[in-house]
N, C-alpha and C positions, 0 to 999 in steps of 0.2 A: 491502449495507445501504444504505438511501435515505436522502442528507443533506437536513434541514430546515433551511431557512433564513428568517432575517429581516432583510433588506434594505431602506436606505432612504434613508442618506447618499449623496451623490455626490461626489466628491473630485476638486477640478479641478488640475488637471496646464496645465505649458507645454505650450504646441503644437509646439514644436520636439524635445521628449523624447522619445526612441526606449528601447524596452527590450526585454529578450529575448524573442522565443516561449514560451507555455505549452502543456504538454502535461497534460490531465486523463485519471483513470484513474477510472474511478468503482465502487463498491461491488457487493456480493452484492445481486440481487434489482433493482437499478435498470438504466439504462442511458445512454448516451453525452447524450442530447436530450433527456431528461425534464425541460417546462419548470418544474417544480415544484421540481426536486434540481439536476440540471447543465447541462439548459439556462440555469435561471437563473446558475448560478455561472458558465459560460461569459459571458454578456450582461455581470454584474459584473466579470469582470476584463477585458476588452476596453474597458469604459467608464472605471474608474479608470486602467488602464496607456493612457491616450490613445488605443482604435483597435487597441494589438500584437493581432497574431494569434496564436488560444489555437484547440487542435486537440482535442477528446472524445472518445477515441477510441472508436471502435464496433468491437466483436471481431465480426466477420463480414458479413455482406453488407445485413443489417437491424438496427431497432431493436428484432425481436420476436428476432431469434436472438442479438444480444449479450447481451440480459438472460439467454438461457437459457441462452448459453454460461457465462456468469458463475456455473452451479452444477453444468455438466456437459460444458466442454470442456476438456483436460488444460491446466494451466499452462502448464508448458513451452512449448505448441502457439502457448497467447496470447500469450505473451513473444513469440518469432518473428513472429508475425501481427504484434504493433506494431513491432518492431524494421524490419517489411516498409513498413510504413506510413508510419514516420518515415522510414527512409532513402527513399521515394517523393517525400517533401512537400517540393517547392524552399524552402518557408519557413520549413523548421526547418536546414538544411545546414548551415549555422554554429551549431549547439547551440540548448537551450532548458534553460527551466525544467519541473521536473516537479512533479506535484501528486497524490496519489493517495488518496482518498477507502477508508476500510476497508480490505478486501481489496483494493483498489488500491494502495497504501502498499507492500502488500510485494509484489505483482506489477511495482511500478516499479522495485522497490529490485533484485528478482530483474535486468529491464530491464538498469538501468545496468552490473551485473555480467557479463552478456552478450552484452550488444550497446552496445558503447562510440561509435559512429559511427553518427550523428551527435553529439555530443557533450552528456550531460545535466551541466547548469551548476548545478544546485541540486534536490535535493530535500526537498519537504514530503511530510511522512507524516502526515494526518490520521486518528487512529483505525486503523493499519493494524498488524496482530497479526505481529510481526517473529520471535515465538521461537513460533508458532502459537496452538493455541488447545486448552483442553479442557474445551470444554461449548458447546452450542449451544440456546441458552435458548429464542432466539426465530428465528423465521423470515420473512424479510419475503417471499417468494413466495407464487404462488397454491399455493390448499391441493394441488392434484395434485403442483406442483411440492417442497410441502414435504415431501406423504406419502415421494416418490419418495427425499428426502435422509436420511429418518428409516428406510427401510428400507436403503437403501445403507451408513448408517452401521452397524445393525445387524449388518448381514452381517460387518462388518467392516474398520474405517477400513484396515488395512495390506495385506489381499487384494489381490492384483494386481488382480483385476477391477474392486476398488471405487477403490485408486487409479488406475484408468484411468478412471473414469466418473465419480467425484466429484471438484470443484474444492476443499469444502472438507474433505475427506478428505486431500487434499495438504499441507495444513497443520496438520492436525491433529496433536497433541502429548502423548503420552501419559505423563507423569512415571514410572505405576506401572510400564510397559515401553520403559524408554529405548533396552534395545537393539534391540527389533521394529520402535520407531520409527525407529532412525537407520538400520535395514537397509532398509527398505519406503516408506519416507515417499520421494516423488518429488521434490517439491519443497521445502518448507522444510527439511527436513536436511539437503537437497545446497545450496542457497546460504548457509547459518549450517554451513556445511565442517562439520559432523560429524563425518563418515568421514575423509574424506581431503580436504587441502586443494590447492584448485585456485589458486595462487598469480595466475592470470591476474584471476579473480574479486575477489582483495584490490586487484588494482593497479588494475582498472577501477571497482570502488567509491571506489577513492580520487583518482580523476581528480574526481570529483563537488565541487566547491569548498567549499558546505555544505550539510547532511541538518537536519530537524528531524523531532522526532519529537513531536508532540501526543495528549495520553492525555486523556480524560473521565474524570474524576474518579468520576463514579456514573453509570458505564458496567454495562449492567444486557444487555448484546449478547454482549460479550466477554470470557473465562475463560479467564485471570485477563484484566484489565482493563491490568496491567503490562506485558503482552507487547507495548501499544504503546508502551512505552518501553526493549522488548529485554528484559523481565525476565520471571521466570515459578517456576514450583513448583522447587524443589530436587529432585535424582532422587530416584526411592523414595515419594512422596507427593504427597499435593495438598493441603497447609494451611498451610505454610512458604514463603513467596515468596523468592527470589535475584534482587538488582538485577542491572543487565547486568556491571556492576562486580565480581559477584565469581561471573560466568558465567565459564569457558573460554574464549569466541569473543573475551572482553577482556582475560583474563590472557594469553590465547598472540596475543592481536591477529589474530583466525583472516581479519576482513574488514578492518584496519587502521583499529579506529572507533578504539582506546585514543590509538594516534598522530594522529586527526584530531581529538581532543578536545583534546590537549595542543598543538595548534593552535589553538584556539579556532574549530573546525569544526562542534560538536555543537550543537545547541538544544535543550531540553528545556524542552515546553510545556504546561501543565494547562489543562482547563476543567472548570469546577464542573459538572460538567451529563450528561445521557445522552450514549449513543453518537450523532455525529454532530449534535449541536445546537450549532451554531456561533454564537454570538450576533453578535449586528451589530458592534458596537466588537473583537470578538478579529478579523476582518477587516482593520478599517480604522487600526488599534494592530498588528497583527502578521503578517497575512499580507500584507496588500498591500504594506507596505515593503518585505519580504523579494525579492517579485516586481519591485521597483522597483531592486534592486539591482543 
């Protein structure tokens, strides 16, 4: 999904402040450099954090193949691809901050789970659908590329075939069939331990210092709208929502968020507004601090 932004304040900083590297993940349908979505949000943190260096990441060799990997190359794949990326970058070796726009959110979160080295010091979740998604309203690709996601889903979100060739098939969440879901779903089952937990998974989430997780409030993208705050349909239906709170993954602590809360770890951040419309002050009031930190 492509973030819109309105940008205009500039917030001056001592020249002597150093802060940590950021690593951006950016949405379905966009890409690393688009100077409309993350180029410019690259340009903005670079200018408010004094100059730090902020990394965008690009899943593949272009800016025409990251956009298309973003709706047809496996997770998993992408995770590895940046975990290759960052361990490359001299300027992230002492950790960074992470930031991940939509579908970036929880391909970070997937990230810090799996690849703990170089070290992620904070994540922000923008919009990014943590317990997946069921319903795909709109489509920000070109029409070829949408036709291609609406016949893929057809076919079938839990098909091998289609979990190998759709990105948002991986996270897709089907309440009616919990357990097709938790056997076939590649990606969002296996890092929300579903099945079986991978105890290495809870200790490298919990190396991450603090997670926030920001929800649009009249998010009109994402179904439900909760899952960017861990929550979603109770099993067996889809008209009853369950906070994360009285999910499984926090009663049995499956990623150890319940203990990073009771830390004062967690964020939980609303905006009045669609998916991805980030007004100018929830920046310069709440992201940039966080980055500053």
């Amino acid at each position: 999904m492509i973030l819109f932004l309105v940008l205009g304040v500039t917030l001056l900083l001592p020249c002597a402040a150093t802060y940590t590297p950021v690593v951006l993940w950016h949405g379905m349908g966009d890409s690393c450099c688009n100077p409309l979505s993350m180029g410019s949000v690259k340009k903005m943190v670079e200018k408010e954090l004094d100059g730090t260096y902020v990394l965008s990441l690009m899943i593949g060799s272009s800016i025409a193949s990251d956009t298309t990997n973003g709706f047809f190359m496996d997770v998993n794949e992408q995770i590895d691809f940046a975990c290759n990326t960052i361990k490359k970058d001299p300027n992230l070796q002492n950790g960074y901050n992470a930031m991940g726009f939509s579908q970036g959110g929880q391909f970070l979160r997937g990230l810090a789970q799996k690849c703990p080295q170089p070290p992620m010091k904070q994540l922000i979740s923008v919009g990014g659908q943590h317990q997946g998604v069921y319903g795909f309203p709109h489509c920000p690709g070109s029409w070829f590329v949408c036709k291609e996601v609406d016949k893929l889903l057809n076919m079938g979100a839990y098909t091998d075939y289609v979990q190998s060739h759709l990105v948002q098939a991986q996270y897709w969440h089907d309440p009616l069939n919990e357990d097709k879901y938790k056997k076939h779903s590649k990606f969002i089952a296996d890092v929300n331990q579903e099945v079986t937990v991978n105890a290495q998974y809870k200790q490298n989430l919990m190396r991450v210092s603090n997670i926030t997780f920001v929800m649009f409030d009249k998010d009109t993208m994402v179904v439900p709208k909760e899952s960017e705050w861990f929550g979603f349909y109770k099993p067996g239906q889809d008209k009853e929502l369950m906070t994360l709170q009285e999910s499984d993954i926090w009663k049995q602590d499956k990623l150890g968020l319940k203990e990073m809360d009771s830390q004062g770890r967690l964020s939980f951040l609303k905006i009045e507004a669609d998916h991805l419309r980030v007004p100018e002050a929830f920046w310069t009031d709440e992201i940039i601090p966080r980055l500053k930190a």
